[in-house]
C-alpha positions as a Python dict, from the first residue, in 0.01 Angstrom:
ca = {
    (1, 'X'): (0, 0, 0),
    (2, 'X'): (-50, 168, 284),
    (3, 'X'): (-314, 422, 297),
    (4, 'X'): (-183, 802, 274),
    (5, 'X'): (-325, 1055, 536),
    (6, 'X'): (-526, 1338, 530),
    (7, 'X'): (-288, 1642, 564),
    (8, 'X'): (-312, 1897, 881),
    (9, 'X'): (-426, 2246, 866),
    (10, 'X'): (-42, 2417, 858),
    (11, 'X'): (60, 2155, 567),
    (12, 'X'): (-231, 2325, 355),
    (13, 'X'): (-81, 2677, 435),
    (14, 'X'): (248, 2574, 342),
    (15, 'X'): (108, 2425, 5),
    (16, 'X'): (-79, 2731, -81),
    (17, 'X'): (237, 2922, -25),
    (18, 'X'): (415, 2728, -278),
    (19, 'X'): (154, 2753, -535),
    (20, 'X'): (177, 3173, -503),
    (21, 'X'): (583, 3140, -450),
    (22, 'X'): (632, 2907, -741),
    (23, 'X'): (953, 2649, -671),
    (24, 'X'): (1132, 2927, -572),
    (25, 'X'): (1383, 2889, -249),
    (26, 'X'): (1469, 3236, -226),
    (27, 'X'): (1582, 3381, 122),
    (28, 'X'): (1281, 3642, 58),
    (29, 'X'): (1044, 3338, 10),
    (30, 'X'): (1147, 3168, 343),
    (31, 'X'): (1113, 3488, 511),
    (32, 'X'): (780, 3564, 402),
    (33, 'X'): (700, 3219, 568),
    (34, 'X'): (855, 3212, 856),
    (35, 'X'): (672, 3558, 927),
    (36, 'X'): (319, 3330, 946),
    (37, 'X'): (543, 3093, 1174),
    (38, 'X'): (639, 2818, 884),
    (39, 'X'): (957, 2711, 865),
    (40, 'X'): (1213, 2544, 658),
    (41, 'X'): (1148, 2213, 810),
    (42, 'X'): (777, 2258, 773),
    (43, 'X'): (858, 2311, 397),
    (44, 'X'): (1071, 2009, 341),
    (45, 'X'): (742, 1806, 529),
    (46, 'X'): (521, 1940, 306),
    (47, 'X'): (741, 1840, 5),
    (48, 'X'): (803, 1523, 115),
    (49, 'X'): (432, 1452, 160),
    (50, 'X'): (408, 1596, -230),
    (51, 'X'): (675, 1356, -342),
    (52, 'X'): (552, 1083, -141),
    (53, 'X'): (195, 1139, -278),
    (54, 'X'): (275, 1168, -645),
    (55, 'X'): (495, 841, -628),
    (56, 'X'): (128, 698, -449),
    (57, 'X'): (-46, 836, -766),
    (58, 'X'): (225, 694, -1008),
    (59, 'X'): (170, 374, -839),
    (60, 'X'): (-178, 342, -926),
    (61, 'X'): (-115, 436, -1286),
    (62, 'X'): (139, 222, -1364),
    (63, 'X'): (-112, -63, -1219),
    (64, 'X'): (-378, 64, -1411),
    (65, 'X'): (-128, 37, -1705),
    (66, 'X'): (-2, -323, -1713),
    (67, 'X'): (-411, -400, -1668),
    (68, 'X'): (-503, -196, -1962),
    (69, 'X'): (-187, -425, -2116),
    (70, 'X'): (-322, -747, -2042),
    (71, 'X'): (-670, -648, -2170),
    (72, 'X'): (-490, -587, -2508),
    (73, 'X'): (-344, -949, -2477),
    (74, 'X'): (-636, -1093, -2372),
    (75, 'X'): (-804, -910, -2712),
    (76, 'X'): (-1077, -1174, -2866),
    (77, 'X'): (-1208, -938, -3084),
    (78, 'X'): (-1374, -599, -3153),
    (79, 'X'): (-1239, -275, -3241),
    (80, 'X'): (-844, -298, -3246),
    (81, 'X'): (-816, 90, -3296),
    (82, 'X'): (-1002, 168, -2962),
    (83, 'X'): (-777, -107, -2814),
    (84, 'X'): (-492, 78, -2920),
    (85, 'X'): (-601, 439, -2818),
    (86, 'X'): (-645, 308, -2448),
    (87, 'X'): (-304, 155, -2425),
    (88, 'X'): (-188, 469, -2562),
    (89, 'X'): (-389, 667, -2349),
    (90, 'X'): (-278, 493, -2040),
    (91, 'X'): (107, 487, -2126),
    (92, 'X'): (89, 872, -2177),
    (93, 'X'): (-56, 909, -1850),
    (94, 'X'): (204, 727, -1673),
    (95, 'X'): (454, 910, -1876),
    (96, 'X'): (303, 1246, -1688),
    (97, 'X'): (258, 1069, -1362),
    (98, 'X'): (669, 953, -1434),
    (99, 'X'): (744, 1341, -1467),
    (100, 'X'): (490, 1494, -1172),
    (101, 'X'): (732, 1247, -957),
    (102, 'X'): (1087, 1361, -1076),
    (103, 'X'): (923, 1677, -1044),
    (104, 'X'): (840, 1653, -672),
    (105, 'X'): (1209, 1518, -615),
    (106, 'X'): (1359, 1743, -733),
    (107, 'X'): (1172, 1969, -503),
    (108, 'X'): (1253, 1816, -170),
    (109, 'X'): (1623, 1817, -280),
    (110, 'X'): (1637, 2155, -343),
    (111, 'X'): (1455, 2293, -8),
    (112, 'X'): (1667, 2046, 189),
    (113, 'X'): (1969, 2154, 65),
    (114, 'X'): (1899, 2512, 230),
    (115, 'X'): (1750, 2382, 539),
    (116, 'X'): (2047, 2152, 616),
    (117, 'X'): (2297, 2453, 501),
    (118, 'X'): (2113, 2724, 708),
    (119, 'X'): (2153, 2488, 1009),
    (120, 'X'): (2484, 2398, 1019),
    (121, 'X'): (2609, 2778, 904),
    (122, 'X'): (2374, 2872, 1260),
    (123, 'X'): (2580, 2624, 1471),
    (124, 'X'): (2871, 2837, 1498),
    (125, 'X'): (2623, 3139, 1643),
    (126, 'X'): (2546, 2931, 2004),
    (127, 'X'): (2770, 3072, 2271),
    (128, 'X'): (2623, 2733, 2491),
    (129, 'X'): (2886, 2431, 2352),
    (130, 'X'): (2653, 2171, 2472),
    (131, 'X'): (2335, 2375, 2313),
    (132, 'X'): (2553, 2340, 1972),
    (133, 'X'): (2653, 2007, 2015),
    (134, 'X'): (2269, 1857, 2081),
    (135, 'X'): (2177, 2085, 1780),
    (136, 'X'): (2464, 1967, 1544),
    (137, 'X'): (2310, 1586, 1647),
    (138, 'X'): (2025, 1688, 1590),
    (139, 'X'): (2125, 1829, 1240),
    (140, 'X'): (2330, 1465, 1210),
    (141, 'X'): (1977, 1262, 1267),
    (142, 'X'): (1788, 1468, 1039),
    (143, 'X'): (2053, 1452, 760),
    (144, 'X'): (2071, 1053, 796),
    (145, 'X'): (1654, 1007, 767),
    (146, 'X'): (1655, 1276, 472),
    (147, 'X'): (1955, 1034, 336),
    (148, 'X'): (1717, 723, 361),
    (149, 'X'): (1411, 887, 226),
    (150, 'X'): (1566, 1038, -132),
    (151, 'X'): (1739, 794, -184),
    (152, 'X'): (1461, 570, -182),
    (153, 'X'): (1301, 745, -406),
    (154, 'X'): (1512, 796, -644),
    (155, 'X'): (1550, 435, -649),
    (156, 'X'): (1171, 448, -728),
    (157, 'X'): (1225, 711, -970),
    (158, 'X'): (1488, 535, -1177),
    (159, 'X'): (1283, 228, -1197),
    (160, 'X'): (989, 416, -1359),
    (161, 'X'): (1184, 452, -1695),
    (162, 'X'): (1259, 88, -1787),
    (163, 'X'): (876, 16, -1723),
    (164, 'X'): (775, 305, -1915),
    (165, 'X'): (1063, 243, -2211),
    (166, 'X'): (872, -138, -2253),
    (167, 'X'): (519, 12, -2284),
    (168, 'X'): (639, 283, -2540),
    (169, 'X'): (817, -14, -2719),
    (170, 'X'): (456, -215, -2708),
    (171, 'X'): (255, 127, -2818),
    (172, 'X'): (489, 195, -3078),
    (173, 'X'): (463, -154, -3223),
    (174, 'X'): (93, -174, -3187),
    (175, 'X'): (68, 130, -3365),
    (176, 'X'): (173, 18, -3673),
    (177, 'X'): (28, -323, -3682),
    (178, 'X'): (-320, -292, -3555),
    (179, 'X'): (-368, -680, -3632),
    (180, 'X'): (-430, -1002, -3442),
    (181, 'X'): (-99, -1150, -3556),
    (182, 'X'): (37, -804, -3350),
    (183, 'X'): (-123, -856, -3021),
    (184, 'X'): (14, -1249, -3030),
    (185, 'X'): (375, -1108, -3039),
    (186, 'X'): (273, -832, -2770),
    (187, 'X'): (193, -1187, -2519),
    (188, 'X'): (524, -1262, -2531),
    (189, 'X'): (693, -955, -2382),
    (190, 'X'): (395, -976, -2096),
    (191, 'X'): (645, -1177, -1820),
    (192, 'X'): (895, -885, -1886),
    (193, 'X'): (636, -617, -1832),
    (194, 'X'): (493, -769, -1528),
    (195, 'X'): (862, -813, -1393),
    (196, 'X'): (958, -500, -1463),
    (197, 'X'): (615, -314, -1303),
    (198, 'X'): (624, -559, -973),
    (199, 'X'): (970, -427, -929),
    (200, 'X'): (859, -51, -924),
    (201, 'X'): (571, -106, -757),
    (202, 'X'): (760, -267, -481),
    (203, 'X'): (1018, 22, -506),
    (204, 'X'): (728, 295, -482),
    (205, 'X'): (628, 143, -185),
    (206, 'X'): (982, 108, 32),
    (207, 'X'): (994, 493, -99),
    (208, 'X'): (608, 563, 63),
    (209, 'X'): (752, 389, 348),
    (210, 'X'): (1038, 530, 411),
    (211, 'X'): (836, 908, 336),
    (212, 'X'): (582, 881, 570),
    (213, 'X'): (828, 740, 881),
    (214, 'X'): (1021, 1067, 818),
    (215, 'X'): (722, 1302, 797),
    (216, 'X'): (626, 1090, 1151),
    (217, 'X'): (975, 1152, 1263),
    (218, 'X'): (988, 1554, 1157),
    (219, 'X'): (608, 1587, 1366),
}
């Protein structure tokens, strides 16, 4: 996966702004931005780079995970209750890494939904047609990346829950048989697991991908 990059100095403003202005998208909000020079694009950057980074951090979870699976599989003996509590442990964590990434979705949707109406409702104010026509291209483009980008990850999003549905399956069975004759009938849903995680993983990273060529492409 490819390594994710430190972020410049105006990304951090724009994060600390969101951390004092909550998730809100208020016209107030964007004004009190914009008067430090950040803008709505520089908002739906800094987003992306949040979604894009959580999905990184999922990622590494959900590997961590299906090890932390196969170390129960590969149980020869010890103590089958500590086994248990680290499964646990790590499927809850992916759960919250799941949710941090719907989360961060949810939050580029909802700033890019006023950037892209704010720009095409200013189209109609240039008195220069071919000043409005390279803008409304310009508008096009942007729309057609932003396209490529959410839906890629939602496609990474939606494949979290199948993965995460198995594991809670495994957990929930383990919980309630903590015996050897229990982790032999956990080896045999291991191929499905392994499927099912090397398809998200791959999805994660087309979504990383396809994040970081539009933050390239927004610079």
């Amino acid at each position: 996966m490819a390594r994710i990059r430190q972020r410049p100095f105006g990304s951090v403003l724009v994060t600390a702004f969101l951390a004092v202005g909550g998730m809100s998208c208020s016209a107030a909000y964007y004004r009190a931005l914009e008067t430090i020079g950040i803008e709505k694009r520089d908002v739906l950057v800094d987003r992306v780079e949040d979604a894009r980074d959580a999905q990184d951090a999922a990622a590494e979870q959900f590997r961590s995970a299906l090890d932390q699976y196969r170390s129960v599989v590969a149980f020869e003996g010890g103590d089958l209750e500590e086994m248990y509590d680290r499964l646990n442990g790590s499927y809850e964590a992916s759960e919250r890494r799941a949710r941090a990434v719907t989360e961060r979705i949810d939050a580029v949707e909802r700033v890019a939904g006023d950037l892209f109406a704010e720009w095409e409702g200013e189209l109609d104010e240039y008195s220069d047609p071919g000043l409005r026509r390279r803008s409304e291209r310009l508008l096009t483009e942007t729309r057609n990346r932003y396209g490529d980008v959410i839906a890629a990850m939602r496609r990474a999003e939606a494949a979290m829950f199948p993965v995460l549905e198995l594991f809670q399956d495994q957990v929930l069975f383990l919980r309630h048989n903590l015996n050897a004759r229990a982790i032999g009938a956990l080896e045999t849903e291991l191929d499905a697991i392994e499927e099912a995680t090397s398809e998200l993983l791959a999805e994660m990273e087309r979504a990383i991908a396809e994040a970081s060529e539009f933050i390239r492409s927004m610079g």
